[in-house]
Structures are given as C-alpha cells and as structure tokens.
C-alpha positions in Angstrom: 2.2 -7.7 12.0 3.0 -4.8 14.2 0.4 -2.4 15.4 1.8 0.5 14.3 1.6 -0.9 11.0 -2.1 -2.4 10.8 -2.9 1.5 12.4 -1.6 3.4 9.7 -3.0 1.8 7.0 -6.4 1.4 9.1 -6.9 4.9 9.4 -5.7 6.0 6.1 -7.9 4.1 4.2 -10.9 4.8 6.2 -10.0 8.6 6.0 -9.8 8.3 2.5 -12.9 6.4 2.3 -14.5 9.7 4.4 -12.7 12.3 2.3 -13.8 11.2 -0.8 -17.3 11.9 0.2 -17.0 15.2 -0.3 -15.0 15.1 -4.3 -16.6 16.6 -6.8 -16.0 17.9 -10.3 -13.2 20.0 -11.6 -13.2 22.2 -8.8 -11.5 23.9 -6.1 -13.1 23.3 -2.5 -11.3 25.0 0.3 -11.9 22.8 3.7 -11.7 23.1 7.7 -11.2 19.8 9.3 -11.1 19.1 12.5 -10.6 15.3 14.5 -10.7 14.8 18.6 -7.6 12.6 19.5 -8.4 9.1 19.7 -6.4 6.1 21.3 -6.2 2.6 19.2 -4.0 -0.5 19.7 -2.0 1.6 22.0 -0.8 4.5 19.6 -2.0 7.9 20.3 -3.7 10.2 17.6 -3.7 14.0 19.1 -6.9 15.7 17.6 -5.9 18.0 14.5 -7.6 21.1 13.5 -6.9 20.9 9.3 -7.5 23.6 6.3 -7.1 21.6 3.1 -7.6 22.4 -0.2 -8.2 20.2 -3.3 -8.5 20.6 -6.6 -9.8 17.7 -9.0 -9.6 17.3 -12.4 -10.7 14.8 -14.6 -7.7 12.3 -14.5 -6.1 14.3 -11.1 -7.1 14.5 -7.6 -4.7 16.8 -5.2 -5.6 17.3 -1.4 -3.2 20.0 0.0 -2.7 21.1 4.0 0.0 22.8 5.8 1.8 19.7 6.8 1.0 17.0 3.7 -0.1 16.5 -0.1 -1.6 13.8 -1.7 -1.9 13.4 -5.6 -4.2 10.8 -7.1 -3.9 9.8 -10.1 -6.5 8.3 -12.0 -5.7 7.0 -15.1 -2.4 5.2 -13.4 -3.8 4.1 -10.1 -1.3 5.5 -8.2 -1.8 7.9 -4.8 1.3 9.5 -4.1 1.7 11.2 -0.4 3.5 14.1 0.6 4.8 14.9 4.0 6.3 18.3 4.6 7.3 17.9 7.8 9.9 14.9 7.3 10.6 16.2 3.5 9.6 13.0 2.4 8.0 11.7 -0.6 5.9 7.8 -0.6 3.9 6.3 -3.7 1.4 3.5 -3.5 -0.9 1.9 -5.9 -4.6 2.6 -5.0 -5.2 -1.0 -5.5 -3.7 -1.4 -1.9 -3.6 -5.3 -2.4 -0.7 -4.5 -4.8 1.9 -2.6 -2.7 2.2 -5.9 -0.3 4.7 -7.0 -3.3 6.9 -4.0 -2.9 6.7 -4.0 1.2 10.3 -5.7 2.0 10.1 -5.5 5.3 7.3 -7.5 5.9 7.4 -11.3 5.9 5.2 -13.9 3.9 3.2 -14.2 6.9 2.8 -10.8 7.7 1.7 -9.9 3.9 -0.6 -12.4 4.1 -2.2 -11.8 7.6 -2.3 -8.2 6.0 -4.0 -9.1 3.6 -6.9 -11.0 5.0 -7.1 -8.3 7.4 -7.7 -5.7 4.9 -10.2 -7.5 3.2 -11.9 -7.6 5.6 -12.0 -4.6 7.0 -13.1 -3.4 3.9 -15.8 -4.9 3.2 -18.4 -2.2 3.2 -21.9 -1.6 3.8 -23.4 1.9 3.2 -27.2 3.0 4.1 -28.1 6.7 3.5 -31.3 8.4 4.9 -33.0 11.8 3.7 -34.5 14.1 5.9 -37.2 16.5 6.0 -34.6 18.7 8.4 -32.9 22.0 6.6 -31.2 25.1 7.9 -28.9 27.7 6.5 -25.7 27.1 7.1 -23.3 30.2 5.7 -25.0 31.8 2.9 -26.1 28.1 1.6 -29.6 26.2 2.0 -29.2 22.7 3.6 -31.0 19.5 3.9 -30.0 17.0 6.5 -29.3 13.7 5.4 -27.9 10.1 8.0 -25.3 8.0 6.6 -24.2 4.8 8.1 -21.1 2.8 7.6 -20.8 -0.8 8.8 -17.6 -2.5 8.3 -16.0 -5.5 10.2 -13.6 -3.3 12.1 -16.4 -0.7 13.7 -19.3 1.9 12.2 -19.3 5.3 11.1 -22.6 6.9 11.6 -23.0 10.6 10.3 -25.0 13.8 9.9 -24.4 15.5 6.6 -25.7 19.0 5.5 -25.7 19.4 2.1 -26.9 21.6 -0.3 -28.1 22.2 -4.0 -27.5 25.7 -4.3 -24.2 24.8 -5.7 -23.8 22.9 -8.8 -21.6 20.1 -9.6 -20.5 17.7 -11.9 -22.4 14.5 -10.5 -21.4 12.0 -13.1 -17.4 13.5 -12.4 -18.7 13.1 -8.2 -19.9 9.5 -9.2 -16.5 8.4 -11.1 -14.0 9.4 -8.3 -16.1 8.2 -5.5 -16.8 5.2 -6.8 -13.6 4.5 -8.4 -11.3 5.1 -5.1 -13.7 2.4 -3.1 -13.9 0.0 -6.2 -9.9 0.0 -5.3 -10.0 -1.4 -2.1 -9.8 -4.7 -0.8 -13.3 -6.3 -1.0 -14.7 -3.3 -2.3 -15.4 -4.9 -5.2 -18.7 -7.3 -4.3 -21.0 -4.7 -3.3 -20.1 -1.7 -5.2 -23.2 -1.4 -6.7 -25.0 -1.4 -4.0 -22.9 0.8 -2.3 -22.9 3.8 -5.3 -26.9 3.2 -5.4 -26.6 4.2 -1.8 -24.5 7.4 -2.2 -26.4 8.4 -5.2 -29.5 9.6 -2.8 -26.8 12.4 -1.2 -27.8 15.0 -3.1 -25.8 18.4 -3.7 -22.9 19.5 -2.4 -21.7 18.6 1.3 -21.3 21.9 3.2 -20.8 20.8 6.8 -20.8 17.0 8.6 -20.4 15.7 11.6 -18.8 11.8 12.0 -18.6 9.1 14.8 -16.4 6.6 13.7 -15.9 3.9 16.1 -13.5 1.7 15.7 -12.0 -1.5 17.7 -14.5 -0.5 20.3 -12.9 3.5 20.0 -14.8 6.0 19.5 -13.6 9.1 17.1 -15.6 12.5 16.2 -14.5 14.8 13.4 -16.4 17.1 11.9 -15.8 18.4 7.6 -16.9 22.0 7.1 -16.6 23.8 3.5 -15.5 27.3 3.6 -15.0 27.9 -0.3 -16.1 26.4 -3.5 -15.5 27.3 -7.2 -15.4 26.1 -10.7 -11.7 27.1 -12.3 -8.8 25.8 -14.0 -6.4 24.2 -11.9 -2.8 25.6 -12.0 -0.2 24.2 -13.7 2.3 23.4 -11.4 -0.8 21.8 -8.6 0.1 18.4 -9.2 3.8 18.9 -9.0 6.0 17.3 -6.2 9.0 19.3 -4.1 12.4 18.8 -4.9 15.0 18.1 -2.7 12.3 15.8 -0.3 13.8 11.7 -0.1 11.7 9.0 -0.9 10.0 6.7 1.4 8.2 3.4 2.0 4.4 4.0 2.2 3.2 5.2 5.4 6.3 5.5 7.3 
C-alpha cells in the first residue's frame, strides 16, 4: 500500500476522532485550531493555524474553514469533503470499511492489508481523569480534566479545559460522538466502555492542548473555542459548490 495512502487516511481518521470531541448540540461553535508540522513515513505535514466553524443539527454535521468543508450526514452514513483549493468535491461512507469496494485503484492485496491495518489502528482505549485544577479562561469558568488515548498506532494524551457555564444538549453530544467512533473499524468492541469514559468530560470544551504521537512522532495541536451559540442553522449550510469536479476520497 503506498505511504501516502496509509497517511491520509491515518490522520484523517484520528483528526476526526479528535474533532468530534468537541460536537455538541444544534449549535454553532466558532474554533481556532492550530497543529505544529509533523514528519510521518516520509511525508511532511507543515503546521496549520485553522478558524473553523460548525454547525450541527440533529441529522447534519458541517465543519467549515477557509480552505475545506466537510458535511456529515447522519441518517445516511455518508461524510462528504470539500476542498476549495483544488475545487474538488470526495464522498465516503463513515463506515470506512465500506469505501475499500469503491477504491479501484487499489488491488485485492492492498484492500486487504488496508483493511487489517485499519482495524487495527482503531482499536481504541480511552481513560479520562477529573481534576481539582480550574481557571478562567475568556469570560468562562474551567475545570481541568486528562484524557488518554491508546491505540495500536501511538497515544494521545491531553489537557482539556472545560466548562459548565455553557449549556448543551448532552444526549445530542452523546449521539454524534458516539456514533462517528461506533463507525470505525474496530470501534465496535469497546464502545461502551469507551462512551462511559467520555461521559465524565463534563460541559463544554473551551480550550485543549493534544500530544499525539504517532509511529514514534510526536504532534502538538492545540483546540480553542472563540464563539458559541444556540441558533438555527441556515438553509443553504449544508449545501455543496457548483462547478467543483468530483474526486476519489482523500486525493
């Protein structure tokens, strides 16, 4: 399988796995991202300072940035991503096990190597801490909590601020978390466990700080909420461009 390849969907999936940390209700959150460039299997990721905004609904997740959307959708299992810079357009199933059927370009071998690589780099265990620490951060009152995240391909270890001076839909926080890790390869096992574990995070995240490291690479970002508010999403959020071509996923 070429490296570029396993990379791609690597990283993807354990951003998402990251992002989706910080969903909530049917709200609009308003985001400052930042990642320090990180080398892996000899491809180079520059470090990214990102503003993205989401809004999520109850069947609709969309994640918006200067240079790329993503859409979720719920009900239909299908994560469709944006990318404004090549005007292009590529659609997946978020059971990620499923798109090796439509992947052409990949031989027998290589779907199935795929495969057994993702399932096991999926496979997930997730142990969350509460603190006694708080500060105020912005106008909001924070407690400190420790997450850790072992998987076969490396550990996350993070320090999240959160706080419960914003209110939020926890069963709606519960679904979409849940359900976007209960879609990946061998996910499925200790899912329970895993939304037991998440479950103690309680409130809203307001500023994090992650170590991921991965392959024996080390990679710091850190997720910072500038704006939150309960409103209807517009009509037209969940739309995609015209004119951009269609694409294979991830290329």
């Amino acid at each position: 399988m070429k490296k570029k390849t396993v990379l791609k969907w690597g990283m993807a999936l354990i951003l998402l796995t990251l992002m989706f940390q910080n969903a909530y209700g049917d709200i609009y959150m308003k985001q400052k991202q930042h990642t320090d460039a990180v080398t892996m299997m000899g491809q180079t990721q520059p470090a990214q300072d990102v503003i993205s905004e989401s809004w999520i609904t109850s069947d609709k997740i969309a994640i918006m940035s200067e240079k790329q959307k993503v859409i979720m959708d719920m009900d239909k299992k299908i994560m469709t991503m944006v990318n404004h810079e090549t005007k292009s357009i590529a659609g997946m199933p978020m059971d990620f096990s499923k798109n090796m059927d439509k992947k052409g370009d990949m031989s027998a071998e290589e779907k199935a190597e795929f495969q057994q690589f993702m399932g096991k780099m999926m496979q997930m265990d997730v142990k969350v801490e509460e603190t006694n620490e708080r500060k105020k951060i912005g106008k909001w009152n924070c407690r400190k909590y420790l997450q850790t995240i072992n998987m076969s391909m490396g550990t996350t270890t993070s320090e999240i601020w959160v706080t419960e001076d914003i209110k939020v839909d926890e069963e709606l926080y519960t679904k979409y978390s849940v359900g976007i890790l209960a879609q990946m390869p061998g996910m499925s096992q200790n899912i329970s466990a895993i939304t037991q574990e998440l479950k103690k995070i309680k409130g809203v995240h307001v500023y994090s700080e992650q170590t991921m490291t991965m392959m024996g690479q080390p990679m710091k970002s850190t997720i910072e909420l500038i704006e939150i508010k309960e409103e209807k999403a517009p009509s037209n959020v969940f739309d995609l461009p015209t004119g951009y071509k269609k694409a294979g996923a991830f290329r």
